[in-house]
N, C-alpha and C positions, 0 to 999 in steps of 0.2 A: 530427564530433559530439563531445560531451563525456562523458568520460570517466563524468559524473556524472548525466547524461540517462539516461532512459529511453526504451526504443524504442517505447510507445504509454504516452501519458498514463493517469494514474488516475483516474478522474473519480467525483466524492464528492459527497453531497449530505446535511450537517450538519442538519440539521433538515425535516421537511417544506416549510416556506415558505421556505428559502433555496434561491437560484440553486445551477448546477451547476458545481462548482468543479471544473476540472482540476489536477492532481497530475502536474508533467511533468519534474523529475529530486530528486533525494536531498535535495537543500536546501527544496525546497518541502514532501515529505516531513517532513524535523526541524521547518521549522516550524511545520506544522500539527501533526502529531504533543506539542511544547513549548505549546501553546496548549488540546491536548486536558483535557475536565475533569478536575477529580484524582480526584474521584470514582470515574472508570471506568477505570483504569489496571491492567489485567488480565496475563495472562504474554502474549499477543499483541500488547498494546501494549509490551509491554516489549523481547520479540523482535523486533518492527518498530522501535521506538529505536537495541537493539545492532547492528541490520545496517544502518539508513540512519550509525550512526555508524561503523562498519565500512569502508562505502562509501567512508569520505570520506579513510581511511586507505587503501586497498587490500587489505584483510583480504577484502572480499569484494567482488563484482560490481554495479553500480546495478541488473542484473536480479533479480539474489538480492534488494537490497533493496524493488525494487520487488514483489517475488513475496509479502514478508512484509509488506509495507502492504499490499499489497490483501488481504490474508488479514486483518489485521489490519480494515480496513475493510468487509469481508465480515460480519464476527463482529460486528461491532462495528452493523453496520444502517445504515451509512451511503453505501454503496457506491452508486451513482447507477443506476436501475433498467435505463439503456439500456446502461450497462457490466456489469449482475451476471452473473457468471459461470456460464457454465450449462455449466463443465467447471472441474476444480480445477489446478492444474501438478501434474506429477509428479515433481518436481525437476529435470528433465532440459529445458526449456522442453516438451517433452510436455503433450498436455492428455488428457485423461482423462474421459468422460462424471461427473458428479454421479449417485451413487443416488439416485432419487428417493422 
C-alpha cells in the first residue's frame, strides 16, 4: 500500500446537488483542499493543509492527515452523510461516541 493512502476513503459531498466524491490518499486531499474557496479558509482548513503537507514529507502519518481532513470536512458541512461520523478519533485511532 502507499505510504500516502489512506486506509478508508473520505467521502465528501461539495455541495447538495454534486455527486459523492471519495478522498482516498493525501494527494487527492491537497488537491481538493487547493481548490477549496478562499473564502472559507478557517484554522481547520489550515491544520488539514499543514498535515496532508506533512504527510508528504514524513513529519507525519496519511492517518494523522487523513484524521484532520475529515475533521476538517466535518466542520466544514461537507462530509457525505453516509460517512458522517457519528464518533470523533481520539488521537489514538480510538473512536469515541459524539455528545449529543
Amino acid at each position: 500500500m502507499d505510504k500516502l493512502q489512506f486506509t478508508v476513503p473520505v467521502r465528501i459531498k461539495a455541495d447538495p446537488t454534486a455527486h459523492v466524491s471519495e478522498i482516498y490518499d493525501v494527494d487527492d486531499a491537497l488537491t481538493f483542499l487547493q481548490n477549496w474557496e478562499t473564502g472559507r479558509l478557517g484554522p481547520l482548513y489550515q491544520t488539514a493543509m499543514n498535515s496532508c503537507f506533512a504527510a508528504k514529507v514524513d513529519e507525519v502519518t496519511a492517518e494523522q492527515a487523513r484524521r484532520d481532513f475529515l475533521s476538517f470536512a466535518h466542520i466544514a458541512g461537507i462530509l457525505a452523510k453516509d460517512d458522517a461520523p457519528s464518533s470523533v478519533s481520539d488521537g489514538d485511532d480510538g473512536l469515541k461516541p459524539v455528545p449529543k
